[in-house]
BAFI-3210 file (N, C-alpha, C; in Angstrom, 3 decimals, decimal comma, padded with zeros to 6 digits):
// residues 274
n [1|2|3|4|5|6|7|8|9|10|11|12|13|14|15|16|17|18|19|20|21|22|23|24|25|26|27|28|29|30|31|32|33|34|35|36|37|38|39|40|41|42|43|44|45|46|47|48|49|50|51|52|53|54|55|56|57|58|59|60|61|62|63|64|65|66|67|68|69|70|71|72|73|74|75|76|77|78|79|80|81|82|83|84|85|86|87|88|89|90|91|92|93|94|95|96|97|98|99|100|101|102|103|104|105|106|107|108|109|110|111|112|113|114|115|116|117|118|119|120|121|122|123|124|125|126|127|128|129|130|131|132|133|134|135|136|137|138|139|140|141|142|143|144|145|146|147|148|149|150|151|152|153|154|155|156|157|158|159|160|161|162|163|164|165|166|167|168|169|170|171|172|173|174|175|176|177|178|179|180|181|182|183|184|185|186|187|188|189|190|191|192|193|194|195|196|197|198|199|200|201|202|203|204|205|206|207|208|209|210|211|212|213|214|215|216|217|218|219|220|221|222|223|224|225|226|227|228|229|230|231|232|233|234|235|236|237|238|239|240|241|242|243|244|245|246|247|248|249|250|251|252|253|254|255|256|257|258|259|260|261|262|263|264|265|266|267|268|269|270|271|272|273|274]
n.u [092,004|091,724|091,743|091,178|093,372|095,403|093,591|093,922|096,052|096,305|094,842|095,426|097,816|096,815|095,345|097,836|099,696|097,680|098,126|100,507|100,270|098,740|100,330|101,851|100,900|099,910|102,651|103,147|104,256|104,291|103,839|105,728|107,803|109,053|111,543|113,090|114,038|113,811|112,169|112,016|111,283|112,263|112,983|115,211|115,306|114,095|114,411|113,027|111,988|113,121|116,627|120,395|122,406|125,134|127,485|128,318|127,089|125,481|123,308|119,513|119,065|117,170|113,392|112,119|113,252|114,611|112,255|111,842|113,992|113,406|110,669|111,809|113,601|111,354|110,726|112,567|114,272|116,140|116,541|116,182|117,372|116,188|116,789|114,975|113,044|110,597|108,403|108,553|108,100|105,370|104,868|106,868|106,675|104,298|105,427|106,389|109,086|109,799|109,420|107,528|106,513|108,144|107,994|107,570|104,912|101,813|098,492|096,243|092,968|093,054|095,438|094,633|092,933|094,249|096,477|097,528|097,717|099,343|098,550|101,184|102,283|101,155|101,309|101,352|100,548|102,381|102,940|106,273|108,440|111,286|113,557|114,646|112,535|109,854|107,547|103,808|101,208|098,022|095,693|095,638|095,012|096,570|098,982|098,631|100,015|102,460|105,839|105,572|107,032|107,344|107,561|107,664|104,747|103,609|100,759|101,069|101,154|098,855|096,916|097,763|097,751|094,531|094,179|095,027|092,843|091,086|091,813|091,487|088,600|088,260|088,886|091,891|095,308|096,783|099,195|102,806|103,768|106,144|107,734|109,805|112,395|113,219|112,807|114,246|115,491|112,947|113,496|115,904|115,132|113,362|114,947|117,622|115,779|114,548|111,664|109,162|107,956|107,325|106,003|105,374|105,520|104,908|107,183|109,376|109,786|110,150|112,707|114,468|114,477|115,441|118,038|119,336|118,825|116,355|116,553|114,387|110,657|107,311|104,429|102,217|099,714|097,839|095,052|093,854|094,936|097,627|098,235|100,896|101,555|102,472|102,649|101,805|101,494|097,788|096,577|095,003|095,806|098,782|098,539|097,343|099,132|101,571|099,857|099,684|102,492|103,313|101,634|102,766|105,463|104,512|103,735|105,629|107,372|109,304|109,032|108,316|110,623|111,977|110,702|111,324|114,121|114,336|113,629|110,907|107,201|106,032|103,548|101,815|101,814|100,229|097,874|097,991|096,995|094,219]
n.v [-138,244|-141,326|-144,705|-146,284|-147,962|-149,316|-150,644|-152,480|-153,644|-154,691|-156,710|-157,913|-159,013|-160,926|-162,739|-164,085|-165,168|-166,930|-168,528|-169,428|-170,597|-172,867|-173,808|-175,444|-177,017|-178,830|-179,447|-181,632|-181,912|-180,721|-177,453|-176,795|-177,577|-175,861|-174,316|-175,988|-177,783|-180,429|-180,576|-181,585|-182,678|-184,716|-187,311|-189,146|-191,445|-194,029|-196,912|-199,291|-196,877|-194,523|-193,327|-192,522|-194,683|-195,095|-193,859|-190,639|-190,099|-188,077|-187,941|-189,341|-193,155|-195,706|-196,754|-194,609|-192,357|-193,190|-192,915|-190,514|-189,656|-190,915|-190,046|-187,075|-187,481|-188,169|-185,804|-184,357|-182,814|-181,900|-183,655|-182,780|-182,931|-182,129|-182,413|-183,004|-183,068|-185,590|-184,430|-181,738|-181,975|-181,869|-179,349|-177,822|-177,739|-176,507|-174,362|-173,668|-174,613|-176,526|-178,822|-180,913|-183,574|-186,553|-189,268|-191,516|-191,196|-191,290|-191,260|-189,614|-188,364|-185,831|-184,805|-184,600|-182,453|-180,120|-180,373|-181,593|-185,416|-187,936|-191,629|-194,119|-195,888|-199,265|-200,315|-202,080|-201,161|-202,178|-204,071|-204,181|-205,755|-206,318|-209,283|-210,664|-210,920|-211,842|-210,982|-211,358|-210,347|-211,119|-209,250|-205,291|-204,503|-206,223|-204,235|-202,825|-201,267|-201,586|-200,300|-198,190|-197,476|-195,122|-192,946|-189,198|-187,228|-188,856|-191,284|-192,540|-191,950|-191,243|-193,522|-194,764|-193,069|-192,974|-195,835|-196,003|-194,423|-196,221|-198,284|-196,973|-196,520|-199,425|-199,707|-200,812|-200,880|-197,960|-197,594|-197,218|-194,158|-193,523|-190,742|-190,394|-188,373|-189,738|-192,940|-194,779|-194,153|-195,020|-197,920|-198,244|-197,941|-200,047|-202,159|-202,068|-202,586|-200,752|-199,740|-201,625|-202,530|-200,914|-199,181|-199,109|-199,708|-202,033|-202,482|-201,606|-203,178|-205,544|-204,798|-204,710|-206,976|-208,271|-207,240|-207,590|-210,343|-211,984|-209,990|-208,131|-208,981|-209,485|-208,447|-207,575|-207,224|-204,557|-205,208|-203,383|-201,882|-199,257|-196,196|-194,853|-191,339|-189,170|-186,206|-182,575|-179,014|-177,528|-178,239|-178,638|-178,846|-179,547|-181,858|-183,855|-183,950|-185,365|-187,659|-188,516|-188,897|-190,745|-193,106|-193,653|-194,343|-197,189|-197,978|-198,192|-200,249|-199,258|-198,575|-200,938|-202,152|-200,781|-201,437|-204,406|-203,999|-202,686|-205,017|-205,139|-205,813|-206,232|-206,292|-204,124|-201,587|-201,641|-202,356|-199,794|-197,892|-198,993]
n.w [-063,494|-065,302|-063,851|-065,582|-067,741|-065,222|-064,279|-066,571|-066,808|-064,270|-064,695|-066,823|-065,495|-063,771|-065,315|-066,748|-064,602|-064,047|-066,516|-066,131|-063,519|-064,577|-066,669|-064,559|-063,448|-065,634|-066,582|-064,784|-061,769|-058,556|-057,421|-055,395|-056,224|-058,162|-057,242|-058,080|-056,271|-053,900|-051,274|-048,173|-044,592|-042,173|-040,080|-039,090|-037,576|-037,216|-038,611|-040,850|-042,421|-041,982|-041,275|-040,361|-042,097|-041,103|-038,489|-039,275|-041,839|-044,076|-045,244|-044,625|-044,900|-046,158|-046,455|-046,634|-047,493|-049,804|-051,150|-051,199|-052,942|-055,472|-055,934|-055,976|-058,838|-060,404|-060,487|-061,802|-059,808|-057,059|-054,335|-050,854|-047,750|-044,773|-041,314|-038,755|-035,402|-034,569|-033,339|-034,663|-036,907|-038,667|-037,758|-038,928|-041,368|-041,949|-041,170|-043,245|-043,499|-045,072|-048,099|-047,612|-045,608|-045,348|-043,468|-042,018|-040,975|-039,578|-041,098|-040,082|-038,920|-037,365|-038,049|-040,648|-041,376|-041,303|-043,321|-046,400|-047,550|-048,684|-049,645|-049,203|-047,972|-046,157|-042,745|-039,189|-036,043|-033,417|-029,793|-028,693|-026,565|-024,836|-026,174|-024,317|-022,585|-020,085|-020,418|-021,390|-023,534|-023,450|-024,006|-024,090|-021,763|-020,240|-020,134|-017,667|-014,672|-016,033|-017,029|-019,988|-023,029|-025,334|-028,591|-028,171|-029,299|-031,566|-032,519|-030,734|-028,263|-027,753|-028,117|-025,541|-023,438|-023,928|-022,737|-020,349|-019,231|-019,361|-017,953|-015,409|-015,199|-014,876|-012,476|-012,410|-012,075|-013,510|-016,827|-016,631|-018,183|-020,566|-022,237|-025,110|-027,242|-029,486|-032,101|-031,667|-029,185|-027,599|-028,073|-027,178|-024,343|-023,602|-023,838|-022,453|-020,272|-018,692|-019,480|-020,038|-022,023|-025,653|-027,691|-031,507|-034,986|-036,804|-039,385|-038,179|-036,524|-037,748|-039,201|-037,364|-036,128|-038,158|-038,565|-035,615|-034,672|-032,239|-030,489|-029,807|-029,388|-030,605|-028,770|-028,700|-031,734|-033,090|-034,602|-036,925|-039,856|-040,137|-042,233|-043,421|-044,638|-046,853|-046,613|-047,299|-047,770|-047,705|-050,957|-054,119|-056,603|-056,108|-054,854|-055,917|-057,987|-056,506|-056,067|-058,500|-059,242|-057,444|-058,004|-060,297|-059,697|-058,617|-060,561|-062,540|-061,276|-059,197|-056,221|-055,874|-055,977|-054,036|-051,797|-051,645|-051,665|-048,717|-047,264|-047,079|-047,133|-050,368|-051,145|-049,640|-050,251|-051,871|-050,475|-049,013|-050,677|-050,801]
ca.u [092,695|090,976|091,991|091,400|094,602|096,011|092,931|094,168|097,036|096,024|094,102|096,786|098,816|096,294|095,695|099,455|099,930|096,855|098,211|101,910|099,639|098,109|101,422|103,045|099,536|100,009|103,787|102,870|105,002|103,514|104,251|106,116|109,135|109,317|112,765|114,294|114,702|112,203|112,572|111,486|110,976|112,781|113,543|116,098|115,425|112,909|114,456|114,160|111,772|114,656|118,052|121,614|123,086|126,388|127,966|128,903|126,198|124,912|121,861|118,826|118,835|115,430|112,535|111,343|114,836|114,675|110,919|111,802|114,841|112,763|110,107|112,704|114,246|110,613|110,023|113,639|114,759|117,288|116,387|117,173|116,427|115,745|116,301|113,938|112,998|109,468|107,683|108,563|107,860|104,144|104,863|107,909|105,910|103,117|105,449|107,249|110,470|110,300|107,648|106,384|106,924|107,746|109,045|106,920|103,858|100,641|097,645|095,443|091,839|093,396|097,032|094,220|092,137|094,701|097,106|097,333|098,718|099,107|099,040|102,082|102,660|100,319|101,340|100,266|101,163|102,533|104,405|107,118|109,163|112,788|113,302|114,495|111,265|108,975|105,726|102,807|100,009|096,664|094,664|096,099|095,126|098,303|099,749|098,454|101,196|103,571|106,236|105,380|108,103|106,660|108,170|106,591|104,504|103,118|099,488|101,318|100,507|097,134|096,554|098,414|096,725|092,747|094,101|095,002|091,534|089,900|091,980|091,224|087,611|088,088|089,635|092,889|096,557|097,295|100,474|103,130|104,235|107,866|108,188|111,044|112,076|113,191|112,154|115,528|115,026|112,143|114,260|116,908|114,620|113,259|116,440|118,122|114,678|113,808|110,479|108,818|106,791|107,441|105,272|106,046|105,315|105,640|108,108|110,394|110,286|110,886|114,151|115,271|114,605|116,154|119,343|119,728|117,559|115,838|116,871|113,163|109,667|106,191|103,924|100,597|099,856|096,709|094,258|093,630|096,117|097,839|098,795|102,087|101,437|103,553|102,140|101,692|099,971|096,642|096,625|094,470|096,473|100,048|098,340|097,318|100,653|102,332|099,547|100,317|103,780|103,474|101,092|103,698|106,139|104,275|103,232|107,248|108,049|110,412|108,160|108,539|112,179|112,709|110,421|112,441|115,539|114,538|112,958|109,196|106,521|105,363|102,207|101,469|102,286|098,583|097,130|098,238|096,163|092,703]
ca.v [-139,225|-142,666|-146,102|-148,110|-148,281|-149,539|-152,412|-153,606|-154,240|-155,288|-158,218|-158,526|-159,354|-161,910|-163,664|-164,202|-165,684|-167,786|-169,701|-169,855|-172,090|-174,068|-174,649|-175,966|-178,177|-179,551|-180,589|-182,980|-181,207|-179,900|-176,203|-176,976|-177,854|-174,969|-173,767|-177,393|-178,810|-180,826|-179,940|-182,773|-182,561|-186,120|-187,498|-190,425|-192,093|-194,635|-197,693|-199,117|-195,670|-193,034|-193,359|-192,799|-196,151|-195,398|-192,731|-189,502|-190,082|-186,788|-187,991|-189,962|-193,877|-196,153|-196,448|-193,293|-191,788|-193,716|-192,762|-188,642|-189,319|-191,267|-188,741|-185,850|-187,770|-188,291|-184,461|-183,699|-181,973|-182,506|-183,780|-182,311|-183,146|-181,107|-183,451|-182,400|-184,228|-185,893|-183,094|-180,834|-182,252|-181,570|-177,707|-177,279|-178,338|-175,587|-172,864|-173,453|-174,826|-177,451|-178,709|-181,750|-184,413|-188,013|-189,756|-192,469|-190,401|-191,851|-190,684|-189,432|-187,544|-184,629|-184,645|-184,087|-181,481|-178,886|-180,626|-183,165|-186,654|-189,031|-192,913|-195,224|-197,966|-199,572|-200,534|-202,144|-200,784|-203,197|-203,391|-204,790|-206,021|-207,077|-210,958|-211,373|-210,780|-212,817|-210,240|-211,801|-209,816|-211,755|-207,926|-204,420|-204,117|-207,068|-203,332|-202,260|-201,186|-201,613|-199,100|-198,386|-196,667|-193,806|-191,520|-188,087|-186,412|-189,580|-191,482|-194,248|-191,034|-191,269|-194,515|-195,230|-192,172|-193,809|-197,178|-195,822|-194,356|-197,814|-198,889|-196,175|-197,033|-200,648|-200,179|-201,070|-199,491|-197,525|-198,281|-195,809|-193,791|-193,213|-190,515|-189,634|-187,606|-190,402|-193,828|-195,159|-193,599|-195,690|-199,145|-198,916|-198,184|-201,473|-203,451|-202,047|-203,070|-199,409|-199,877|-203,068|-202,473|-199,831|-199,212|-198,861|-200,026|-203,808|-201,928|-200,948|-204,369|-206,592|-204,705|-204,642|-208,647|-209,153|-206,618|-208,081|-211,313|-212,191|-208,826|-207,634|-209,683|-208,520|-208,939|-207,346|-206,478|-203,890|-205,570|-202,323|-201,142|-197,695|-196,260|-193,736|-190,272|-187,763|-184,794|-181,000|-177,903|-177,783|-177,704|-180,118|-179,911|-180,402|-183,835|-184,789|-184,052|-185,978|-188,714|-189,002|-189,399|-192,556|-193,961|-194,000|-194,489|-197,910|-198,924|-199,050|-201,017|-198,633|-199,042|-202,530|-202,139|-199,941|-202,391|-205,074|-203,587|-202,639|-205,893|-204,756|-206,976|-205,185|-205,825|-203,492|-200,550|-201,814|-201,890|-198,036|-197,378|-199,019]
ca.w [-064,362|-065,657|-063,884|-066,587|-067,833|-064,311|-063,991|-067,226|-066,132|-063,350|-065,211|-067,458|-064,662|-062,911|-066,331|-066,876|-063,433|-064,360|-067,671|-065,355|-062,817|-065,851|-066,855|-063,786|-063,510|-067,295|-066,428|-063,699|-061,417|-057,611|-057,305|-054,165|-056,836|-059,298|-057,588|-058,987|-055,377|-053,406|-049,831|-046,879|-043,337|-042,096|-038,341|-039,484|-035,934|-037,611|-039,744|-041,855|-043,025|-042,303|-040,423|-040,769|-041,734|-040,208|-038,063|-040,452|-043,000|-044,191|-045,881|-044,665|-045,618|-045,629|-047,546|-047,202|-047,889|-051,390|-052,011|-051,820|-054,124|-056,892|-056,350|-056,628|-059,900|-061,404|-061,348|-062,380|-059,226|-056,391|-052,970|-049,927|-046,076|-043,796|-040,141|-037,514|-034,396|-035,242|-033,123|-035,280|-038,582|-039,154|-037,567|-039,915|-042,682|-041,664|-041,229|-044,639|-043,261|-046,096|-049,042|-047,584|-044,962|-045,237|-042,002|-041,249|-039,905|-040,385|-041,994|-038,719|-039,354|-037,031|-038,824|-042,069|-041,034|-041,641|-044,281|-047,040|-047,214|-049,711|-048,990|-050,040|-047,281|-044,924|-041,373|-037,849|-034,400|-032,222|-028,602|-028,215|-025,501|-024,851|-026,246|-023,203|-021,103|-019,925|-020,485|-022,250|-023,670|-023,947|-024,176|-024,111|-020,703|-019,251|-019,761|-016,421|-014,192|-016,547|-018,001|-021,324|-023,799|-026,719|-028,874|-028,055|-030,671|-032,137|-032,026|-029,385|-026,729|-027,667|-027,542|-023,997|-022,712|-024,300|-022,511|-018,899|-019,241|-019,190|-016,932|-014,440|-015,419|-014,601|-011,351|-012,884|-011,800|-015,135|-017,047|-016,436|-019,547|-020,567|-024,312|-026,035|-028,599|-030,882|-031,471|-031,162|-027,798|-027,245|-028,251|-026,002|-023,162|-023,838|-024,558|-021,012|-019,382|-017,952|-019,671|-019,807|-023,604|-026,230|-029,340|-032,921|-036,181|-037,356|-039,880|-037,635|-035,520|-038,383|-039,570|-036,363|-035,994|-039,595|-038,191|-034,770|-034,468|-031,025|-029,478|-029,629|-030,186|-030,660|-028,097|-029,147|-033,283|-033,497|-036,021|-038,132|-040,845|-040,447|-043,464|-044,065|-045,942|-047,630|-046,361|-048,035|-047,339|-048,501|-052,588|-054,151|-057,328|-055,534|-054,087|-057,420|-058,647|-055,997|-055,945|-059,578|-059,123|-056,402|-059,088|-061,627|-059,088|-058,328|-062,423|-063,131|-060,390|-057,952|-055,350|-055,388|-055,621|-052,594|-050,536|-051,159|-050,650|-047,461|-046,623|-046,594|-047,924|-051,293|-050,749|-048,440|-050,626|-052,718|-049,500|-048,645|-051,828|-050,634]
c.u [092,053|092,232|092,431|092,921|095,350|094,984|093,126|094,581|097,323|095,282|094,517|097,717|097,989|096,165|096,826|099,596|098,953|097,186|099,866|100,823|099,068|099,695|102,125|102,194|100,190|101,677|103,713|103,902|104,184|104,177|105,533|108,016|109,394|110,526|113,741|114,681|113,556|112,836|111,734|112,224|111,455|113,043|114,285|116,011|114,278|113,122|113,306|113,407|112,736|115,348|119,111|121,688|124,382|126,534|128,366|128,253|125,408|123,377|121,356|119,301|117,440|114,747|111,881|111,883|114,921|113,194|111,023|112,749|114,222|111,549|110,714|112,612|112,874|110,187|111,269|114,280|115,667|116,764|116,901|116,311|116,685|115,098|115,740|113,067|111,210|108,216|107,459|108,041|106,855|104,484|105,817|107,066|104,683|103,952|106,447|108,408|110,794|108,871|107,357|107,365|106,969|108,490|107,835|106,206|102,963|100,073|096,423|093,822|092,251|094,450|095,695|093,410|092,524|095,986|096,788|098,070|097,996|099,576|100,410|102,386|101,425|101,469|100,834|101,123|101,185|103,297|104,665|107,978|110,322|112,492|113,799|113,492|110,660|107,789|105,289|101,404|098,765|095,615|096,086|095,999|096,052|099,167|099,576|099,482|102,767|104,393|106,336|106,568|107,071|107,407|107,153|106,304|103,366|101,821|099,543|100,823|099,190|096,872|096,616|097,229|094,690|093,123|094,448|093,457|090,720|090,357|091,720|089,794|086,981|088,736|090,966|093,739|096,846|098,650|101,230|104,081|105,045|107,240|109,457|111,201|112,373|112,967|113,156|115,547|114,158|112,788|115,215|116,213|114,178|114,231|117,395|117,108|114,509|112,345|110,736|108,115|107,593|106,384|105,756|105,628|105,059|106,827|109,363|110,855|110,922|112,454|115,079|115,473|116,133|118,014|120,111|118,457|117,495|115,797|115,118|112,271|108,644|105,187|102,859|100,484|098,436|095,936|094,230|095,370|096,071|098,303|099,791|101,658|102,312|102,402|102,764|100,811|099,246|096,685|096,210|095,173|097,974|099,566|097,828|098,487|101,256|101,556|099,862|101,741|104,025|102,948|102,210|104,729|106,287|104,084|104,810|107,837|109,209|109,658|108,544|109,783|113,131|112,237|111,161|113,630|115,379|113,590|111,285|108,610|105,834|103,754|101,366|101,762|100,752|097,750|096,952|097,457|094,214|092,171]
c.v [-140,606|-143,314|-147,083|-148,553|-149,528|-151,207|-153,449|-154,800|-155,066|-157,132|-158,842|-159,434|-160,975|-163,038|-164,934|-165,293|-166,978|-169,339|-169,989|-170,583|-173,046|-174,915|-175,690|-177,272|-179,020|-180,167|-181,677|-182,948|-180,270|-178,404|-175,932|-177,206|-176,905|-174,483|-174,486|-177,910|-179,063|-181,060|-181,002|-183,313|-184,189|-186,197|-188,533|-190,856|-193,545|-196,156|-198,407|-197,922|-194,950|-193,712|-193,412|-194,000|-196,472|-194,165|-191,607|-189,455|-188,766|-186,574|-189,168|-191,731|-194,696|-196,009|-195,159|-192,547|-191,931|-193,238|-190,898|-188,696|-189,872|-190,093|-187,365|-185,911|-187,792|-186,818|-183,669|-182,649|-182,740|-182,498|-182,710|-182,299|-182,451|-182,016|-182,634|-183,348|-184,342|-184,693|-181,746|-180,872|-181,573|-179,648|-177,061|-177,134|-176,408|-174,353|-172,469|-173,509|-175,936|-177,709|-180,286|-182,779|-185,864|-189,225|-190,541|-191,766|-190,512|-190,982|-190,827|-188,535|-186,092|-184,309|-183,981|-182,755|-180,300|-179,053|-181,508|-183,903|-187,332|-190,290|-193,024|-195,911|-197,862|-200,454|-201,063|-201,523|-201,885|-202,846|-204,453|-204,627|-206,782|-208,567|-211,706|-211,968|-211,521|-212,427|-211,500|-211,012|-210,739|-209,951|-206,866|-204,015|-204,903|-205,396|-202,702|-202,091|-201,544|-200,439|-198,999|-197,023|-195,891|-192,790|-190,673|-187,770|-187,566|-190,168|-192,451|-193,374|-191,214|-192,421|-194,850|-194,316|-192,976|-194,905|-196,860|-195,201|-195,152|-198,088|-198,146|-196,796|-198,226|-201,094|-200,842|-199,947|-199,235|-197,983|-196,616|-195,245|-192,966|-192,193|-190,174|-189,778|-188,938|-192,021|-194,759|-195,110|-194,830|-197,175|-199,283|-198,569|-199,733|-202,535|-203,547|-202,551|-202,000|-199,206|-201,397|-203,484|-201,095|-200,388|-199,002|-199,851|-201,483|-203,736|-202,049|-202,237|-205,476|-206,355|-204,805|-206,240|-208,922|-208,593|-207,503|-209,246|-211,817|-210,950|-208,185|-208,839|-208,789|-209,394|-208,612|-206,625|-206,059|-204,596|-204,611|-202,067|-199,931|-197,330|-194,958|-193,292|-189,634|-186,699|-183,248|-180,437|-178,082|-177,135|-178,945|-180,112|-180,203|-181,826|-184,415|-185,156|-185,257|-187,560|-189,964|-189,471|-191,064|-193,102|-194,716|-194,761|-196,900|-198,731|-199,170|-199,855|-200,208|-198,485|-199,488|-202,732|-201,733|-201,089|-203,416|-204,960|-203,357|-203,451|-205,909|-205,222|-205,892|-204,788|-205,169|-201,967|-200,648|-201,826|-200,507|-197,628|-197,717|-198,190]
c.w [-064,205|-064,961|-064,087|-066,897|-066,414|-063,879|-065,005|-067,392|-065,398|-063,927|-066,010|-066,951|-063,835|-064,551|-066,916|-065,745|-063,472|-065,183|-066,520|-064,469|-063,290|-065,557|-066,205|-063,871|-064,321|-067,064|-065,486|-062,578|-059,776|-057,671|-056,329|-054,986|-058,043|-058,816|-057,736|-057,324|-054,930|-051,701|-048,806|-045,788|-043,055|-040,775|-039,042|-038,244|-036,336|-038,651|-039,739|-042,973|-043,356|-041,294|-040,692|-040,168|-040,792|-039,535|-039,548|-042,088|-043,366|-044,797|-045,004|-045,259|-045,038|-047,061|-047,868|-047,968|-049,543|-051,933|-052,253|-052,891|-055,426|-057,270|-057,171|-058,549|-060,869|-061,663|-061,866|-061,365|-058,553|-055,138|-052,075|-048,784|-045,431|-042,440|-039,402|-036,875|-035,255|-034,564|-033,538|-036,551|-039,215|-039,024|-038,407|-040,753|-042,863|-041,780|-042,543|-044,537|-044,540|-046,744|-048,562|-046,265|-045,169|-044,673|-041,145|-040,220|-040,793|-040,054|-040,601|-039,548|-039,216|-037,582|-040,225|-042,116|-041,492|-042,826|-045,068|-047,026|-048,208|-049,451|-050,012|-048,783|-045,997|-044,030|-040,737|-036,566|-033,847|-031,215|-028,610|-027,071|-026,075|-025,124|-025,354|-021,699|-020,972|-020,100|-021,677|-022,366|-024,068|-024,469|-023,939|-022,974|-019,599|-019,330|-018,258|-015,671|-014,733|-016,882|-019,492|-022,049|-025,246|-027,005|-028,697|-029,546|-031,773|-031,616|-031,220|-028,290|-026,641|-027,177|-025,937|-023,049|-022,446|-022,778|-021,007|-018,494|-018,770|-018,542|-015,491|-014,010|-014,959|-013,064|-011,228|-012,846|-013,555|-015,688|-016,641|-017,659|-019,535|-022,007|-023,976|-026,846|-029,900|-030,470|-031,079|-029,861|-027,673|-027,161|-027,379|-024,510|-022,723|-023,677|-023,273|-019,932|-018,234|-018,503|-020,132|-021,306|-024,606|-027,553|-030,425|-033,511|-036,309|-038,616|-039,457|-036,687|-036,533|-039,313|-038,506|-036,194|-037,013|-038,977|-036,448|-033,631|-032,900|-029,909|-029,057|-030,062|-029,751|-029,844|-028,176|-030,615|-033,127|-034,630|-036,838|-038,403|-040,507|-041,793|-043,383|-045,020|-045,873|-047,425|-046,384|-047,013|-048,091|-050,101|-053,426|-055,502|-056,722|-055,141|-055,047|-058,184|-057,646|-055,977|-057,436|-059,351|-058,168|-057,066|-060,052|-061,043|-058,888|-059,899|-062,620|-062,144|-059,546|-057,044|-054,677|-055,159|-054,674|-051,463|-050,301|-051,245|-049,171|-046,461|-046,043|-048,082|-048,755|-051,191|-050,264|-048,983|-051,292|-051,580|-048,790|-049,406|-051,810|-050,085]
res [x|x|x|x|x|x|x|x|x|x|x|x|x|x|x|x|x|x|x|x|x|x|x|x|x|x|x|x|x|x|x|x|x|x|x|x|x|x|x|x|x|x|x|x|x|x|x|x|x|x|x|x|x|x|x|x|x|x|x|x|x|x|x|x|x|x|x|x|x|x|x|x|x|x|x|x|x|x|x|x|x|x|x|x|x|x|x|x|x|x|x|x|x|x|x|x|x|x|x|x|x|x|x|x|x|x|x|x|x|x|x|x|x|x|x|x|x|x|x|x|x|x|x|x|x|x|x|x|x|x|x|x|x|x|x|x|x|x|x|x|x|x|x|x|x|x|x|x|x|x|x|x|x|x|x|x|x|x|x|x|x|x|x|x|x|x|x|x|x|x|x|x|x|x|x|x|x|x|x|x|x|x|x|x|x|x|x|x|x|x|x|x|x|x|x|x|x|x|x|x|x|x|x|x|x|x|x|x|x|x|x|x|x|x|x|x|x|x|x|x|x|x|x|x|x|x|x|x|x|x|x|x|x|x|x|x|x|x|x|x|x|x|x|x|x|x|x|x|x|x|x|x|x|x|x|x|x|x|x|x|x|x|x|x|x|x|x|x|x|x|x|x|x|x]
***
């Protein structure tokens, strides 16, 4: 008995499946949202990115919080978060616990290697210390023997780690390094004065200023820009789709409207884009 019949089919069937992936293409629409919800991986431990505003909040608030629901709304679906500590995020993401991540986690070479990410805000790393302390950083190495505060999982391990390096190097006592899981965590280590530094954002220090002024200052700002991605699995048109969407996102002005609601200098959303 002939085959053919059955490879027709068969090519019938791959064809078909073909113009259905045109299609989804041609609506402007990542694949990642064809069952009408848009699914993202979130730590809310991070203002003014993500965090419940009050006790008993069931959703996310922040800028990021507002950038998945305009996303959602520009492809016509319905949000939905999916909290998970920040160590988990990228590995959720990978094993298809949700369609994309976007929780204030910058745009690394090794984070890209095996996913995609699309800019929308630039960043600097800075440490801060309690505004009550007396530290002063002239260099990154006044950290020496200090206790330094880090959420785990993030590129503050790296760094600290690089920077006890040199100081090993230099005959210098290393600093001694605190993580935990959230960065909240990291802030009140600081603020009780069980670490002496913590890292994080300039994001995350100037809502905290604007929320409870003098409690923290910044004592060393990284010269280079980081930049925050929305990161997929690998699909170069889903990251067209979604890069489209922050485009548009940014030409009507909601963007600009989330930044300053949540007190972040717009500018810095055109700098995510260089």
């Amino acid at each position: 008995m002939s085959n053919r019949p059955l490879k027709l089919f068969a090519l019938a069937g791959l064809f078909a499946a073909t113009l259905s992936g045109g299609a989804m293409a041609a609506d402007g629409k990542p694949s990642f949202v064809s069952s009408g919800s848009f699914q993202v991986c979130s730590d809310p431990t991070f203002p003014p990115l993500e965090f419940f505003e009050k006790a008993g909040d069931r959703e996310p608030s922040g800028f990021d919080a507002d950038l998945i629901r305009a996303l959602a709304k520009h492809w016509g679906v319905k949000p939905r978060f999916i909290v998970t500590e920040f160590t988990g995020l990228l590995p959720g993401l990978d094993a298809k616990r949700c369609d994309a991540v976007i929780s204030g986690t910058l745009i690394t070479p090794e984070r890209i290697q095996k996913l995609n990410a699309v800019a929308y805000l630039s960043s600097a790393t800075v440490v801060f210390g309690s505004g009550k302390s007396d530290l002063k950083l002239n260099s990154l190495d006044d950290l020496s023997g200090k206790v330094v505060a880090v959420q785990s999982g993030t590129r503050y391990v790296t760094i600290m780690e690089k920077l006890n390096e040199s100081l090993k190097a230099a005959g210098k006592t290393p600093a001694t390094l605190q993580t935990y899981p959230k960065g909240s965590d990291v802030a009140q280590q600081v603020l009780v004065g069980r670490a002496a530094a913590g890292l994080s954002q300039d994001t995350e220090l100037a809502y905290r200023e604007l929320q409870t002024p003098g409690q923290f200052k910044s004592l060393y700002a990284f010269p280079e820009k980081d930049i925050f991605g929305a990161y997929m699995r690998p699909s170069p048109e889903d990251k067209q789709a979604v890069e489209a969407a922050v485009s548009a996102l940014k030409a009507d002005g909601t963007l600009k409207s989330i930044a300053e609601k949540w007190k972040l200098d717009p500018a810095n959303l055109e700098t995510a884009a260089k």
